[in-house]
N, C-alpha and C positions, 0 to 999 in steps of 0.2 A: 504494500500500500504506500501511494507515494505522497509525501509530507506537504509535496505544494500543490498536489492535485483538492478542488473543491466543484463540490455537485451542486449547483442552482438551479433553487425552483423561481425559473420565468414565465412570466406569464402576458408578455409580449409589454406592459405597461410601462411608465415611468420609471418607477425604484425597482424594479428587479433589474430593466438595463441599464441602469448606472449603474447598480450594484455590482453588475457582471463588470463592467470597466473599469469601478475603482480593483476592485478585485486580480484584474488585467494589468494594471497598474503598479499592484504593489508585486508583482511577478508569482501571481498564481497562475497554473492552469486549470482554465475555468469550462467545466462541460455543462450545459445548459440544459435541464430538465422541465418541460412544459405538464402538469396533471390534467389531462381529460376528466374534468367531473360531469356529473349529471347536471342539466339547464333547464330549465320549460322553455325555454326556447335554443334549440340543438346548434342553431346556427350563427350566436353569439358563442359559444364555444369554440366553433370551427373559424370564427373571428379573430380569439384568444391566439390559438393555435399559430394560425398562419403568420401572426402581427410578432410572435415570440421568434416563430423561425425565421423572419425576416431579420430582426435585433439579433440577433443569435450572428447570421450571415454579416451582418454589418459589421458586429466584433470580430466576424475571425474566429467563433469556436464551434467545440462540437456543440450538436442538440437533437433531445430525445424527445419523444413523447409518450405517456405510460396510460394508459387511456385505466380509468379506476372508477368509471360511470354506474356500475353495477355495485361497486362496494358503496362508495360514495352515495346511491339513492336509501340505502338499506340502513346506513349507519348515521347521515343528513340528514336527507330531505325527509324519509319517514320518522325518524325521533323527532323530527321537528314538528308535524303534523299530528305525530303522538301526543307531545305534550300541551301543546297550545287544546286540544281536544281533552285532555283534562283538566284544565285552568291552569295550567302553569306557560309560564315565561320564557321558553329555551332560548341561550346563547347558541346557536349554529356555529360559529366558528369556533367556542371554547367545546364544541364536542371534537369536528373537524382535526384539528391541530393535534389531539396527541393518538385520534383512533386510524387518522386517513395520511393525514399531507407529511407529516414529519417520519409516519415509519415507512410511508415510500419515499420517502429524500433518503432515510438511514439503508434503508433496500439497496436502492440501486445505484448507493455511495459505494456499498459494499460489491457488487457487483463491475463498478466502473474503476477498483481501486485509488475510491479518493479517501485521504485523512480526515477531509471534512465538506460540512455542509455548510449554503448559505440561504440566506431571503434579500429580501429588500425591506425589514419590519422595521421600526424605530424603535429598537430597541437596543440595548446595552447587555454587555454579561462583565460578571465581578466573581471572582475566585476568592471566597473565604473559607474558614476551618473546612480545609481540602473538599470543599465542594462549589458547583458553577452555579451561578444566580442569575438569572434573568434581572437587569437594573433598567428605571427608565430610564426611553430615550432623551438624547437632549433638546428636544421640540415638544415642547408639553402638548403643544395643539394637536403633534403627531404619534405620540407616544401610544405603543402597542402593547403595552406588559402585562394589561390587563387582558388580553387573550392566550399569554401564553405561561401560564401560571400554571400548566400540569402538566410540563412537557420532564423527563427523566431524567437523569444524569449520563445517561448514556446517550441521547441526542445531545443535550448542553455542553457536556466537555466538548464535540465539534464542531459546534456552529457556529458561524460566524456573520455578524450583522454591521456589513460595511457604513449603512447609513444610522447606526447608531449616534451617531456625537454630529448632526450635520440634521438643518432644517431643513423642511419640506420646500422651500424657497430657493437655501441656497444649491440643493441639489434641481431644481431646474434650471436653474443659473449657471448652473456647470454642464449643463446636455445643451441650452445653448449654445455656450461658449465650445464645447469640443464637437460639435457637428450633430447631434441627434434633436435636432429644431421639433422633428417631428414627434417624438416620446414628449419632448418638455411641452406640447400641445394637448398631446392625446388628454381629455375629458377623466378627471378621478372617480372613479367607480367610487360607488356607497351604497350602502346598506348587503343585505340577506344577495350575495349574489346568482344564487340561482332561481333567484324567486324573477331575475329578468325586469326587475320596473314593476310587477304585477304587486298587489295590495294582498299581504298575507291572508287574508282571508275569503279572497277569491280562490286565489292558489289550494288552499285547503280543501276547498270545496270541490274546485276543479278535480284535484288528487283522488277525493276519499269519498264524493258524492252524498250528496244532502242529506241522505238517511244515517250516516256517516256522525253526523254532527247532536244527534239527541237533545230535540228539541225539549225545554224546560218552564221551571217557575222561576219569577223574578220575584223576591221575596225582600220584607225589610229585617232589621234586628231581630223581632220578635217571633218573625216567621209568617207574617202576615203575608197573603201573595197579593202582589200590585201588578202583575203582567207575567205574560210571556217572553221566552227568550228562544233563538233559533238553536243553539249553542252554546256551550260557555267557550269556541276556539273566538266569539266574537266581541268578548268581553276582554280589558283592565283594569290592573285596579287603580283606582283614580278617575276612570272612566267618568262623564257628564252626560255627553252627548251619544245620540244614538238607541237611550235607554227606551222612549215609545212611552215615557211615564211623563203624567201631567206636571207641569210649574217647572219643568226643569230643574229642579232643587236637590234631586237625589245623583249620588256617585258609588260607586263599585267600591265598597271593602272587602269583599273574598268573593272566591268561586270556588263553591262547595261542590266537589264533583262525586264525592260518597253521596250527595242526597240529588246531584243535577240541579243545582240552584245558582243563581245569580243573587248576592246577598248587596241590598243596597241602604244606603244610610244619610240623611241630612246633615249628619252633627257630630260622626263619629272623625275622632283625630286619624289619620293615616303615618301618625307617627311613631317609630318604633325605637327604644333604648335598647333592647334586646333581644337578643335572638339563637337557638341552639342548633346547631349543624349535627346531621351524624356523617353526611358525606361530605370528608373534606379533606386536605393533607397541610403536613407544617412537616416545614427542612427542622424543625430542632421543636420536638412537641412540650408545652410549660406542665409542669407535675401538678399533679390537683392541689398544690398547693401553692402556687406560686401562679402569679398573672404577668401576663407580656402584654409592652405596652408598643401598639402596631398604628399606623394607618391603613383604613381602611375603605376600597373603592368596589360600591358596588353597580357601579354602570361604566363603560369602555369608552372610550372616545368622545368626550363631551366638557361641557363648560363646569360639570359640578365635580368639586375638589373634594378630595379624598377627606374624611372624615378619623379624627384621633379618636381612639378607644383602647379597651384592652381584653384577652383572649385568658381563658381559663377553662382546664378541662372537668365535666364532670362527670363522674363514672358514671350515673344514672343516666344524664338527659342527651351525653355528646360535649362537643365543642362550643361554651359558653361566649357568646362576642356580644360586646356591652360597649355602646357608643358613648362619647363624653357628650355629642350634640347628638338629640334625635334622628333618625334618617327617614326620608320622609319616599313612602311609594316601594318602600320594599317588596318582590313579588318572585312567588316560590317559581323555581326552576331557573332564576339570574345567578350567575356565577358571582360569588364573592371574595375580594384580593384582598391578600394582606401585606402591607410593605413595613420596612424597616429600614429609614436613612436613603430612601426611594429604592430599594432592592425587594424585590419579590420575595417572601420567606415561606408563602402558600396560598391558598383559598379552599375555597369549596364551593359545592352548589346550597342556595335556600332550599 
């Protein structure tokens, strides 16, 4: 296996082909790995595909394609339609990253005899008491660390995240200036990418057909029922609009899917102090008697700042995580990260 060989997942976009070139740059060789995953619309992948092997051609390296459409829909796109169809929340990409994208990067690292892997993620790694940590990147606006909070020690010690310490900015700035005009243009994809632009719950529908969805009661605190619901995949919590209930007054506190209910409320707070995990991991777990005092982020890529608290485990309930500030819209199936000195140290799922 040779020490300056690296396997990159491209995906024909902006930061994968800088990534490939600073990578080129610091005198790696770089073979360029495209993932066919599953799309609802097939030909925005075949989009992906071609636009990587082009960037791929422009550098100068090798490039593959591993088409993983079949695992990808089983292991994605259904968990995702799973969960949303019992009232929970799924992150799609915190399942993705350590069940799909990363053990085919370590695959067919291993296969191509490369030392290591790369992305294009904003993210950082920090080597402490002899283990690798996912740190965030230096672009808070860019920072990815909160999706990649369950990847293993045996991806981390070789991956390598060139756009780590470099904004979202100053790496377009550099595909201008060294001739890739055309990537520093290419449109930032956002959100659920295989959902194609479609509204998750059309998608659902479309997927698992309307009988699919168990239609229910829309009920208050007490249990009173105030309406119908189609679904609970078409409910949040927080939720206002869309409820079909007079004065607009009422919002979504749970989705009870033991009883098929839509639980809604006027006046109840959505603010949570505390909360106990049973699925979850920590690099260094605190003993039931002792508390670790963490930041903690549970939503990915957005305006709202990680929240100070602290972790304490209890043999009975799980993983004790107690906010110093309320967090307000908590909702079962969102992954939750925990930092230390902006270093990953774990998460879990609500």
């Amino acid at each position: 296996m040779s020490k300056n060989k690296v396997l990159l997942g491209m995906s024909g976009g902006l930061d994968s082909t800088m990534a490939a070139l600073f990578l080129k740059e610091a005198g790696y060789s770089v073979i360029g790995l495209t993932l066919k995953t599953w799309h609802r619309n097939p030909g925005i992948m075949e989009q992906s595909v071609a636009k990587a092997k082009e960037m791929a051609e422009k550098l100068a390296i090798e490039h593959h394609v591993l088409d993983l459409q079949k695992s990808f829909k089983k292991e994605v796109v259904d968990y995702f339609c799973r969960e949303y169809m019992t009232g929970r929340t799924p992150n799609p990409c915190n399942r993705c990253n350590p069940v799909i994208k990363w053990p085919a990067l370590l695959q067919k690292a291993d296969e191509s005899g490369c030392r290591h892997i790369a992305t294009g993620h904003y993210v950082q790694k920090q080597f402490l008491n002899n283990r690798w940590y996912i740190k965030k990147g230096a672009d808070p606006s860019k920072d990815q660390s909160y999706f990649l909070w369950n990847l293993d020690q045996n991806i981390l010690k070789r991956a390598l995240f060139p756009l780590g310490q470099l904004s979202k900015e100053k790496v377009r700035e550099l595909a201008l200036n060294t001739g890739f005009k055309e990537a520093a243009r290419l449109k930032e994809s956002m959100g659920v990418c295989f959902l194609d632009g479609t509204d998750y719950r059309d998608f659902i529908v479309e997927q698992n057909g309307l009988s699919s969805l168990r239609p229910g009661n829309i009920v208050d605190e007490t249990g009173k029922i105030l309406g119908k619901h189609r679904g609970l995949a078409f409910f949040t919590i927080g939720q206002k609009k869309g409820l079909g209930l007079p004065g607009n007054k009422y919002f979504v506190v749970r989705l009870d899917d033991a009883n098929n209910q839509v639980v809604v409320s006027k006046s109840a707070s959505l603010k949570t102090s505390k909360i106990y995990l049973s699925s979850y991991y920590l690099s260094y777990p605190p003993s039931a008697k002792e508390e670790h005092k963490v930041d903690i982020r549970i939503r990915g890529i957005d305006s709202v700042p990680t929240i100070p608290g602290t972790l304490k485990i209890i043999q009975t309930k799980g993983l004790e995580v107690n906010f110093d500030h309320p967090a307000w819209g908590i909702t079962p199936g969102q992954s939750i990260v925990f930092y230390l000195n902006d270093v990953v140290i774990g998460g879990g799922i609500i």
